[in-house]
N, C-alpha and C positions, 0 to 999 in steps of 0.2 A: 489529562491535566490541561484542561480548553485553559483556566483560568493563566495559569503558568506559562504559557504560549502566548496568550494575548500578549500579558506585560512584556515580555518577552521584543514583542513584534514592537510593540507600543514607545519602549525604551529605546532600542534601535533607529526607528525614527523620529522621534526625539534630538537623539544623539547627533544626526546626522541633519538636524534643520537649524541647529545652532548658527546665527552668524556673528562674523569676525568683525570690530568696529575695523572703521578705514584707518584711523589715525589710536596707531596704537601705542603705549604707555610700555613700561620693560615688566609692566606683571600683563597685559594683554599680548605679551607678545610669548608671555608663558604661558598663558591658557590657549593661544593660537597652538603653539607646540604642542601642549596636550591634545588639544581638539585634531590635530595629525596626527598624531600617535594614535589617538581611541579610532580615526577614521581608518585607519591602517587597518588596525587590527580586527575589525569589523570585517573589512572587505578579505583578510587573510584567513577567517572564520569561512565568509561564504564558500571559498576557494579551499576549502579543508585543511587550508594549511596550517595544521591546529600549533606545532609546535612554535612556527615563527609568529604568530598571534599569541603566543601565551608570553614571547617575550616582550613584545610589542605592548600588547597591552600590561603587561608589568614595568617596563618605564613609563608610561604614561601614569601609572598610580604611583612608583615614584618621585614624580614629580607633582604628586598632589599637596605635598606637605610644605613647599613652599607658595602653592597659590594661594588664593580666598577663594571661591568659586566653590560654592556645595553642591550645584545644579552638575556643573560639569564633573562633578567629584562623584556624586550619585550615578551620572552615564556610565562612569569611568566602571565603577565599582559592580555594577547592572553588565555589562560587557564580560567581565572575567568573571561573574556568578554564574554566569548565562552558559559563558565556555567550561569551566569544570564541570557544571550538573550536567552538559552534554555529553562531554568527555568520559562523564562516571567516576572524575574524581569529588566525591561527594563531601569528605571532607573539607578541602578547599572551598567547593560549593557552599560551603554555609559558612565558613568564617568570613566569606566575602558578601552572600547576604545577613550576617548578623551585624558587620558594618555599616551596612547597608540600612539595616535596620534600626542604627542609631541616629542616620540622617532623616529618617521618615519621623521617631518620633521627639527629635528637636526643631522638625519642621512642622509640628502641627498638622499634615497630612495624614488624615484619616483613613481615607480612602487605598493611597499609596499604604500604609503601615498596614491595611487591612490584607492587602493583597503579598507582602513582603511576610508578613508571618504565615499565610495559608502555604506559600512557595515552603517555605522552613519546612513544615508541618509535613510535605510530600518528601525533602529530603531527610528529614528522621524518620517516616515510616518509609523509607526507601533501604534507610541503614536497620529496617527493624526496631529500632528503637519510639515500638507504639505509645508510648506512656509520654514521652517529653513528646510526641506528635498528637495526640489528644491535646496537653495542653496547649501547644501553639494553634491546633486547629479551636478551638474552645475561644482561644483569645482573639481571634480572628469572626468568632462567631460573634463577640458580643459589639465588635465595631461596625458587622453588617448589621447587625440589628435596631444600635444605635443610628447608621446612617440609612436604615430602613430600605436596605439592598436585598432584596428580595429574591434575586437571582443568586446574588454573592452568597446570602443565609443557606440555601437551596445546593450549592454544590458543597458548601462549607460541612453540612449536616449530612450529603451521601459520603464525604470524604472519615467525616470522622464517624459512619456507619458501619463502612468497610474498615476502617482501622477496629473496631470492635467485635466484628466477624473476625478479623486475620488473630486479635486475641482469643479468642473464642468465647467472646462475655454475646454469647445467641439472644439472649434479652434486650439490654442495651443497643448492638446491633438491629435489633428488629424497629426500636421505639425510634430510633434515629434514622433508619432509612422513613419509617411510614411519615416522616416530616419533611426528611426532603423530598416526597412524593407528591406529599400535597405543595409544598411549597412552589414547586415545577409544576403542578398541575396551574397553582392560581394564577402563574406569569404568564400562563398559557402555552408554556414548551411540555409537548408531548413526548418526542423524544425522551428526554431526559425525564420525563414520568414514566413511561416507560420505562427507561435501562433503570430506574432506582426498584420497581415494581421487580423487576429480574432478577438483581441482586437480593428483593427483600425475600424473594421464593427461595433463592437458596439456603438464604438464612432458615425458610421456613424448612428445608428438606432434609438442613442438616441437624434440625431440633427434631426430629422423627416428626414433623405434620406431614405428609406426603401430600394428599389429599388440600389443604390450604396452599403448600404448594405449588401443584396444578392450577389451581383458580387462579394465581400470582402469575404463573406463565402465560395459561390463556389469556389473560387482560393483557399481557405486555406483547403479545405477538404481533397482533396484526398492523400495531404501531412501529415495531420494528424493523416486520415483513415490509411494509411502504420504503425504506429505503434501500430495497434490496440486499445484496451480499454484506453480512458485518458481525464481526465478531462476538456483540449483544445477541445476534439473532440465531445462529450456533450453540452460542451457551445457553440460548432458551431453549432452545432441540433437544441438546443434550442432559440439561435439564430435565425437561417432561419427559423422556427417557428413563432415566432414572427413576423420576418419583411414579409413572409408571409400571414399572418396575417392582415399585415396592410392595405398590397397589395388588401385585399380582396381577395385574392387567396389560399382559403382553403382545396383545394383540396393538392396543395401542402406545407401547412403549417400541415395539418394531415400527408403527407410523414416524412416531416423532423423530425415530433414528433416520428413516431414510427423509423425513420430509425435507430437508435444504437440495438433494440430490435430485429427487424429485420434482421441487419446484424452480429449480436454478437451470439445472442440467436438460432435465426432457424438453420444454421450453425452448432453450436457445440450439439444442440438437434440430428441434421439430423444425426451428425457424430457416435454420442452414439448412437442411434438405428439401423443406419448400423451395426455398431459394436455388438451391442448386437446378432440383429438376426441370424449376421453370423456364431457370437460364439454358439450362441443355436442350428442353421441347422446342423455344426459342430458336435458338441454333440450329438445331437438326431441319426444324421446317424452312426456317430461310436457305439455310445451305441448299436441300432437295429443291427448293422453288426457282430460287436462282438457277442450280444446275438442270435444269429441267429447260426452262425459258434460255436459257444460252443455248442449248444444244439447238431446242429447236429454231432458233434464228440462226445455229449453223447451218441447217440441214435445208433451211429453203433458200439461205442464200447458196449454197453449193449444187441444187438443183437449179436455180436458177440461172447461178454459172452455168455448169452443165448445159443447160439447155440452148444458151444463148452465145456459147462457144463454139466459132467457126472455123479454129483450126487448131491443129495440134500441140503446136506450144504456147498458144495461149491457156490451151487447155491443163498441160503440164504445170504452166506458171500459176495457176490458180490453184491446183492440187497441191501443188508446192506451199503455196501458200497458205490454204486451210488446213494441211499437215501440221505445221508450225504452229499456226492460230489454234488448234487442238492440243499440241504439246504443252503450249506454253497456258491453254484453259487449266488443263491436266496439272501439270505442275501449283499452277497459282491454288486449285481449288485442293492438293496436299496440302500446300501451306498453310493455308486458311484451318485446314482439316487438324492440322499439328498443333499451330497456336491454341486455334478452340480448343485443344484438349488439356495442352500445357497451362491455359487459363482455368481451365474447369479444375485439374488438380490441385492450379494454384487455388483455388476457389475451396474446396474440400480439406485443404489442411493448412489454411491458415488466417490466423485471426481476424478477422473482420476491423478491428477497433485498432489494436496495436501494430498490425503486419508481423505477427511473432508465430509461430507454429500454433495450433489451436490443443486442445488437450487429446484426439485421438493421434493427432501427427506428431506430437511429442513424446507422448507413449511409445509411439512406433519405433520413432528414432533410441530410445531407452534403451526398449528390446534389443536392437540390434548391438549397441553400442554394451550393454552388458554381456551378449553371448561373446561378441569379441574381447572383450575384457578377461571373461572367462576361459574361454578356450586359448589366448597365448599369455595368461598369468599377466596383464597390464593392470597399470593404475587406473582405477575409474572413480571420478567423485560426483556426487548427489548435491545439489541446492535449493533451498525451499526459500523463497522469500517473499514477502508481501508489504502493502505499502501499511505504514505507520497511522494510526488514526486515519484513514481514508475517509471515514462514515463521516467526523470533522467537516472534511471538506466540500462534500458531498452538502452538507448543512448549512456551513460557510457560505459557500461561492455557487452552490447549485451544480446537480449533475451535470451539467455541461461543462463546468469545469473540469469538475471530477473525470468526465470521459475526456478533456485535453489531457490531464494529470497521467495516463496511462497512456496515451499517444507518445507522450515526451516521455514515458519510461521507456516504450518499446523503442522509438527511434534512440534515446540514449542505451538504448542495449545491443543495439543492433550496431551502433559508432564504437562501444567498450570493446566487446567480445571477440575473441578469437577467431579463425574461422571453423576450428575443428568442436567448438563448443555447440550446444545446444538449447535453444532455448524457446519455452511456450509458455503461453497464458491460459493457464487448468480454470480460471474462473474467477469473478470478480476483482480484487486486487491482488490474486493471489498467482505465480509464476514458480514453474519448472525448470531446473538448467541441468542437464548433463555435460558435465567433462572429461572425456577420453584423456589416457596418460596424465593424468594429473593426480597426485598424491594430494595426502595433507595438509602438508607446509604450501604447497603450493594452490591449493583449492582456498585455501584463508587468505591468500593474498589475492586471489580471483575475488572473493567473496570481501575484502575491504575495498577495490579496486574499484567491483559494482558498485558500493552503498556511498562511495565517495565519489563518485560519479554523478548520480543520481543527487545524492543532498548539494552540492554544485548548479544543480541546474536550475532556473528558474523561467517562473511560467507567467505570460504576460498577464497582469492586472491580478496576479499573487504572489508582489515579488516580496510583499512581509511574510510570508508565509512558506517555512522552508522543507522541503517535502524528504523523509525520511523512509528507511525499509530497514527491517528485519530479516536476517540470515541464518537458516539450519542449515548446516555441511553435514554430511556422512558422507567415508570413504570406504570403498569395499574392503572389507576385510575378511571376515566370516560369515557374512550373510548368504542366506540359501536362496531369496530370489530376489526380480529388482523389486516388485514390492515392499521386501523385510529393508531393504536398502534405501527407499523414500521415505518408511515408515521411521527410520532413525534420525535424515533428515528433518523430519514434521516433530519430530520431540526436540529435536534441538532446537528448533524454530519455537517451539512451546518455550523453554527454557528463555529463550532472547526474552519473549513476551512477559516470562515473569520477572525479568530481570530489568526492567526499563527500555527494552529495544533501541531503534536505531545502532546497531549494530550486529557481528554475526560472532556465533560458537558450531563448534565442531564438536559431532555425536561423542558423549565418552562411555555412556553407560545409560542402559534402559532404566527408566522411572518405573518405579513398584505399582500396579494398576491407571498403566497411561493407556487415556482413551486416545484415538488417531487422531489426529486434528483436522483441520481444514482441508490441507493440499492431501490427506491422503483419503477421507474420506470421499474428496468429489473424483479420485479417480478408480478406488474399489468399488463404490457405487455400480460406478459403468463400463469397469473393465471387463 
């Protein structure tokens, strides 16, 4: 929902670039009052503090009725839409953008109205309710067309593609993504030619073309493969997988299952153990060369001594003295010897980008922390989460952002976490947490404690851009190993995903023909 997020961002600063006249009147000094309340309530949003922002910002729209001011009424109104669709309180969500929706069309605001009914249109097919979300997506389509928005037409047409897949109208759906295919093609955005081309394959797979398909996946790969790790690029795997599959062509539907593993995994393993060995060869030759070249400038100046020692306790006080001068070499050159190694382990199991445990060191720690779970009957809980639209941001602000945005997850998880918790980065935006002694009830309160953490933080030169994550909990219960125990995790992480994310659920019960997701493919891959 790129579009839903702009406004999003768009409105909020907005909101907050309003200024106050100097000499103010007793209705400006009513809208000064409202403009601190909606400011309040903004800044009690960043700070999660969802429940004292919900009332904040509901005195300030109670107090709309006695200003004039539409502009600030529209902020007003844009701030509590913003806060229940986050929230999940959906219903609310639309009674306040349908309000909203009667400022944009008595303002003549095309644009704005254009984008106010597409938001609708995601909260009624959010409720299911695909038929009133065609028609808001419909009426949203014929404003882009009129205002000859070519992007807006382009997502407006993948949006109400996939509302015609999720009905199962597989015709409609097909005719509607190949538009906004091309549409995205002509604006020159690949990406989203791609991810429309992905979705249109699956429409094709699940109309029995397998074979059509295939062609749909190959086109969109190596467009999606360029921005590395993303959940488009997954679904194309598992995709061609499938249709595959269907082909009777298992030879290459085994490719396409391990190919993210493959191309993600062998890579950055290969990379870390260049790197290691080189640092260790490194090491080892200097240490030896050094210890080499000291000894020997011990041993000629002690013959030297020696030699040029004329009486007995000079001679003693010299021996005394390269005694020590040897103990303390001996000593220094353990130390050296300890560090380097405590560095090199550091170096072997832990993430390069974030300082988080890497995926075999988190494994490790798993192991452990399940046998002992197991052998004295303790609570043990499982966490999968990964960051919200990443691939966005990635697009946004450029991987360099993208690799801060994971920096400032790891050091915020590393300032959150316990110390008996555990946590790694299995791969791209994707992370592993084990917690010892921790139950249910108390694993969901870990697990709102992380994501409200993280949606709190902000990242310089993205601060309209507010960075969310997705939460699967499983807690051991009857699982036979820690695999079957992540693997509950990564479906409840599925589940978040279908459900709007930015938030976390606890495993309750296995989905009828669930494929593994993300986090537990990249670690059966290479367990």
């Amino acid at each position: 929902m790129l579009k839903l997020n702009t406004l999003f961002f768009c409105c909020a600063l907005f909101a907050h670039g309003m200024v106050a006249a100097q000499t103010a009147t007793p209705a400006e000094n009513l809208e000064q009052q409202i403009q601190a309340l909606l400011d309040m309530g903004d800044k009690l949003v960043i700070e999660t503090r969802y429940e004292a922002a919900t009332q904040t910002l509901n005195n300030a729209y109670n107090l709309l009725g006695t200003a004039n001011n539409s502009a600030l009424a529209r902020n007003v109104l844009n701030s509590l839409a913003n806060l229940y669709y986050s929230t999940g309180e959906l219903a609310l969500a639309e009674r306040y953008y349908r309000e909203l929706l009667s400022y944009d069309e008595s303002s003549g605001d095309t644009l704005a109205l254009s984008v106010t009914l597409y938001n609708l249109g995601h909260v009624a097919a959010s409720q299911q309710r695909f038929s009133e979300a065609d028609d808001l997506f419909n009426q949203a389509l014929r404003l882009n067309t009129e205002l000859n928005d070519v992007s807006g037409r382009a997502y407006t047409l993948k949006a109400l593609g996939v509302n015609a897949h999720a009905t199962g109208d597989l015709v409609q759906a097909k005719s509607l993504l190949l538009k906004s295919a091309e549409a995205f093609l002509s604006v020159g955005d690949e990406v989203q030619h791609a991810a429309a081309l992905r979705n249109l394959a699956d429409v094709e797979l699940e109309s029995g073309l397998p074979q059509t398909a295939v062609n749909y996946y190959l086109e969109a790969l190596p467009v999606l493969a360029q921005s590395g790790f993303n959940a488009a690029l997954l679904r194309c795997y598992r995709g061609l997988s499938l249709a595959f599959e269907q082909l009777s062509q298992f030879d290459k539907a085994l490719i396409a299952q391990r190919a993210y593993s493959d191309l993600m995994q062998t890579g950055l393993q290969q990379q870390n153990l260049d790197t290691t060995l080189r640092i260790r060869e490194e090491l080892d030759i200097r240490r030896y060369v050094d210890a080499n070249a000291t000894l020997e400038r011990n041993r000629q100046q002690q013959q030297q001594a020696l030699a040029e020692s004329r009486s007995l306790v000079r001679l003693q006080f010299l021996v005394l003295m390269l005694a020590a001068a040897l103990v303390l070499l001996v000593y220094t050159m353990f130390r050296r010897s300890e560090q380097a190694a405590i560095h090199m382990q550091k170096l072997a199991t832990t993430d390069e980008l974030t300082r988080l445990h890497n995926r075999r060191a988190i494994m490790e720690k798993g192991k452990n922390e399940w046998q002992r779970a197991v052998r004295y009957r303790t609570p043990l809980s499982c966490l999968v989460f990964d960051l919200d639209h990443f691939k966005s941001i990635n697009d946004t602000y450029g991987h360099g952002k993208g690799d801060e945005v994971l920096r400032a997850m790891g050091h915020q998880l590393i300032a959150t976490l316990r110390q008996s918790d555990c946590v790694g980065r299995i791969g791209g935006e994707e992370f592993l947490l084990f917690a010892p002694e921790t139950d249910a009830s108390q694993a969901e309160i870990l697990a709102e404690k992380i994501r409200k953490g993280i949606a709190n933080y902000r990242i310089p030169g993205m601060e309209s851009r507010k960075i969310t994550i997705s939460i699967g909990i499983a807690t051991l219960l009857d699982e036979t190993s820690l695999e079957q125990l992540i693997q509950h995790a990564d479906e409840a992480l599925y589940q978040v995903k279908n459900n709007g994310r930015n938030r976390s659920i606890i495993y309750r019960k296995q989905l009828p023909g669930f494929t593994p997701g993300p986090a537990l493919q990249a670690i059966m891959q290479r367990a």
